[in-house]
C-alpha positions in Angstrom: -18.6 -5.4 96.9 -20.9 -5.0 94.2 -21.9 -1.1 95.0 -18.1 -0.5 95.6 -17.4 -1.8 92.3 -20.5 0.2 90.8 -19.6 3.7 92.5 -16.0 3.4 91.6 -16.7 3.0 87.9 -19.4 5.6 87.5 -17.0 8.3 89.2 -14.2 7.0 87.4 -15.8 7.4 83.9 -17.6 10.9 85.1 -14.2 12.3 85.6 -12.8 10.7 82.6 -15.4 12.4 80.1 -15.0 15.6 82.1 -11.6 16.2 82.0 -11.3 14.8 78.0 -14.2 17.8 77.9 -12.0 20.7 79.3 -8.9 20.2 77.0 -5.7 18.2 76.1 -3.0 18.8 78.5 0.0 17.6 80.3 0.6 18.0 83.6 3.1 20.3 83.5 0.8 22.6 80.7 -1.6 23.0 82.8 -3.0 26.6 83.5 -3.3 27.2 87.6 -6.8 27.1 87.4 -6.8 23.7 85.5 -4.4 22.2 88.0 -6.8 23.1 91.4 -9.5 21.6 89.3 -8.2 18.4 88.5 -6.6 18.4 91.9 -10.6 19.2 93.3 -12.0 16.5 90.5 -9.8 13.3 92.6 -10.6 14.6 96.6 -14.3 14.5 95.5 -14.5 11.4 93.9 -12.5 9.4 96.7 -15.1 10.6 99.0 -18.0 8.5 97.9 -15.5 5.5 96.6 -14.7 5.1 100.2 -17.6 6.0 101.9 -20.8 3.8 101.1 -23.2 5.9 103.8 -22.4 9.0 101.8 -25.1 8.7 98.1 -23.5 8.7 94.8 -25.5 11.4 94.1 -23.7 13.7 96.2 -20.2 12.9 95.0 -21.8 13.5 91.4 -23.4 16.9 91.9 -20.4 18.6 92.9 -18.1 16.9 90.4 -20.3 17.9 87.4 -21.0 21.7 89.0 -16.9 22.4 89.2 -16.6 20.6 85.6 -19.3 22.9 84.3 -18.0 26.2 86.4 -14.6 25.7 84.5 -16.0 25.5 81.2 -17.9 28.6 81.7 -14.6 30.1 83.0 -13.0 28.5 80.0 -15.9 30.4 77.6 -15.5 33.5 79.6 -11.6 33.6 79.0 -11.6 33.3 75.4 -14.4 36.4 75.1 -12.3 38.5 77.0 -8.4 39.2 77.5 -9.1 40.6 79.8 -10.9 38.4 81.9 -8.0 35.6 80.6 -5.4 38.1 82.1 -7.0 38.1 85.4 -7.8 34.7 85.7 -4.7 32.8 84.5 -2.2 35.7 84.2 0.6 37.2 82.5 3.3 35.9 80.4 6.5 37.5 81.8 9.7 38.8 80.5 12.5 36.9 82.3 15.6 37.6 80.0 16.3 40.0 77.7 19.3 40.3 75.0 21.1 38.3 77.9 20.5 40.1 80.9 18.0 39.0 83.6 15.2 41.2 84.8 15.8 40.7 88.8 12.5 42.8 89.3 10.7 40.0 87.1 12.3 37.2 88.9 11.4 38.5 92.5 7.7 39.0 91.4 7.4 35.3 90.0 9.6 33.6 92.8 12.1 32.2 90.4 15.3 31.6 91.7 18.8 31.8 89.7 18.9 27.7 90.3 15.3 27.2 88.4 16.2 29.6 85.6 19.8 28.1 85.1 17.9 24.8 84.9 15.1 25.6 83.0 18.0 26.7 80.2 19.8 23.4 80.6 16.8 21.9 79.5 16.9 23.7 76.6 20.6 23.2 75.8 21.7 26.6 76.9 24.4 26.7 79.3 25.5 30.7 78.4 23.1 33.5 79.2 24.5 35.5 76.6 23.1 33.2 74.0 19.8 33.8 74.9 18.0 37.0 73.0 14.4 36.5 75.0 13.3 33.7 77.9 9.8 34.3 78.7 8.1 32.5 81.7 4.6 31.2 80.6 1.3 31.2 82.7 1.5 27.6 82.5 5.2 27.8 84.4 7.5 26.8 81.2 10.1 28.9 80.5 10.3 29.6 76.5 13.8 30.6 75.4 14.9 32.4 72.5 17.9 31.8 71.1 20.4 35.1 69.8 20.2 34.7 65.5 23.7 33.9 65.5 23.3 31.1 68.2 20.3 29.4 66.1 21.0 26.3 63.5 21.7 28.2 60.1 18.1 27.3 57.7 17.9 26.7 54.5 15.9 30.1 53.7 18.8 31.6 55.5 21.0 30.4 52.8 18.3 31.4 50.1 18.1 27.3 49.1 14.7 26.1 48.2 15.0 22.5 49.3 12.2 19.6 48.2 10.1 19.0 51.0 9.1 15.2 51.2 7.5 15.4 54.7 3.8 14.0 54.7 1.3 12.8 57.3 0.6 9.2 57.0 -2.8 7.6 58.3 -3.0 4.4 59.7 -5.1 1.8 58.2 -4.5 -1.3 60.5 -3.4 -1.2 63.9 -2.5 -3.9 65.4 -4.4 -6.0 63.5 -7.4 -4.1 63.3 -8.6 -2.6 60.4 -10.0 0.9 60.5 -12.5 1.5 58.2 -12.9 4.8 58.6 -9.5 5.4 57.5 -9.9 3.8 54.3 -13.0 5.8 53.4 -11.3 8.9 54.0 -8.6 8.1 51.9 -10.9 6.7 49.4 -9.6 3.0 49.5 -11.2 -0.4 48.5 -11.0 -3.9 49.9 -9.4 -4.5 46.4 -6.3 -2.3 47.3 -6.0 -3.8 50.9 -5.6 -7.2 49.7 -3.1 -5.8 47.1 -1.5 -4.7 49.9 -1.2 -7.3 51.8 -0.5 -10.0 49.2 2.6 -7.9 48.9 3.8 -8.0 52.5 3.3 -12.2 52.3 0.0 -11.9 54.8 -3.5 -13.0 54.2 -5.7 -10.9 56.5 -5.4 -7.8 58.4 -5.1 -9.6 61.9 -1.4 -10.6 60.5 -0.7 -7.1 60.3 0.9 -5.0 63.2 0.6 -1.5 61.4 0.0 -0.7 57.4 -0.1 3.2 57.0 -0.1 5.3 53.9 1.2 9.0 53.6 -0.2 11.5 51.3 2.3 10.7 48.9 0.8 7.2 48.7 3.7 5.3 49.7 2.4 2.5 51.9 4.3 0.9 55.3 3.2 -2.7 56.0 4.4 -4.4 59.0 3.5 -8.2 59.4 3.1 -8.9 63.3 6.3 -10.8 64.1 6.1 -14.3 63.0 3.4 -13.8 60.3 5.5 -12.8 57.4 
């Protein structure tokens, strides 16, 4: 029981690190190569979860050798286009000023069904709205919108509205405090407690989330029955 629970862990982390190495992606982002990969990653490591007469070491070996075969591929691809071309493809013209490319639809075995559905999606029910729909490598379909069917901007209307948007950081989560937060916005235990004296808490385990914005202004949430 002990070497199960062992093996399962060690695979279980290997894969973890190794795919938090090759990139940040959703399932449905995911480049062909990096879906066979990831698909090649969980056969291997059920192998030796299951099987205690095969050694760990052979489950390992070939998990870190695909992990370190798509990072050269990975390196490879952003040194040369055209080696990216070749190995994850094209990008491909599906819709143009309203009118399908057939030819391009054949090629990419896309059906009128998926395109109508992919434009749903996207709240476009009228093919004549659409200027460009481009299929990506990844399989998305990125859509276009005719100038005269997009939401009217402010530039468009030569205003030159105020722009309050800012990224706020968060200080305490949950009641922990990140210090590393507070460092980086050049905070002191002086202005925490300022803080929290304010939102009617004594420590930061009463908080559920304080965050401040580059503006300064500060959100404070006491965890429900604190405050």
């Amino acid at each position: 029981m002990a070497t199960a629970f062992f093996r399962t862990v060690i695979l279980y982390l290997l894969l973890i690190a190794g795919l938090r190495i090759t990139g940040k992606r959703q399932i449905g982002e995911l480049e062909p190569i990096e879906l066979v990969l990831t698909m090649l990653l969980s056969d291997l490591a059920s192998v030796p979860m299951q099987d205690f007469g095969i050694p760990l070491v052979n489950g390992i070996v070939p998990i870190v050798t695909l992990l370190s075969l798509s990072m050269l591929l990975s390196y490879g691809s952003l040194r040369s286009v055209r080696f990216r071309t070749l190995l994850c493809g094209e990008p491909t013209l599906i819709i143009r000023s309203g009118h399908i490319l057939q030819d391009a639809m054949r090629r990419n075995r896309l059906t009128v069904d998926e395109l109508l559905e992919a434009l749903r999606g996207q709240g476009i029910s009228d093919l004549q709205e659409v200027k460009y729909a481009v299929l990506e490598t990844s399989g998305q379909l990125s859509v276009l919108p005719r100038a005269d069917c997009q939401p009217v901007t402010p530039r468009q209307l030569s205003l030159q509205p105020e722009d309050p948007q800012t990224l706020p950081t968060v200080v305490i989560s949950d009641g922990r405090l990140l210090r590393r937060s507070m460092e980086r916005l050049g905070l002191d235990d002086g202005w925490l407690q300022a803080r929290l004296r304010d939102a009617g808490v004594r420590s930061p385990r009463e908080v559920f989330l304080l965050s401040v914005d580059e503006a300064g202004s500060v959100v404070c949430l006491p965890k429900e029955g604190k405050a």
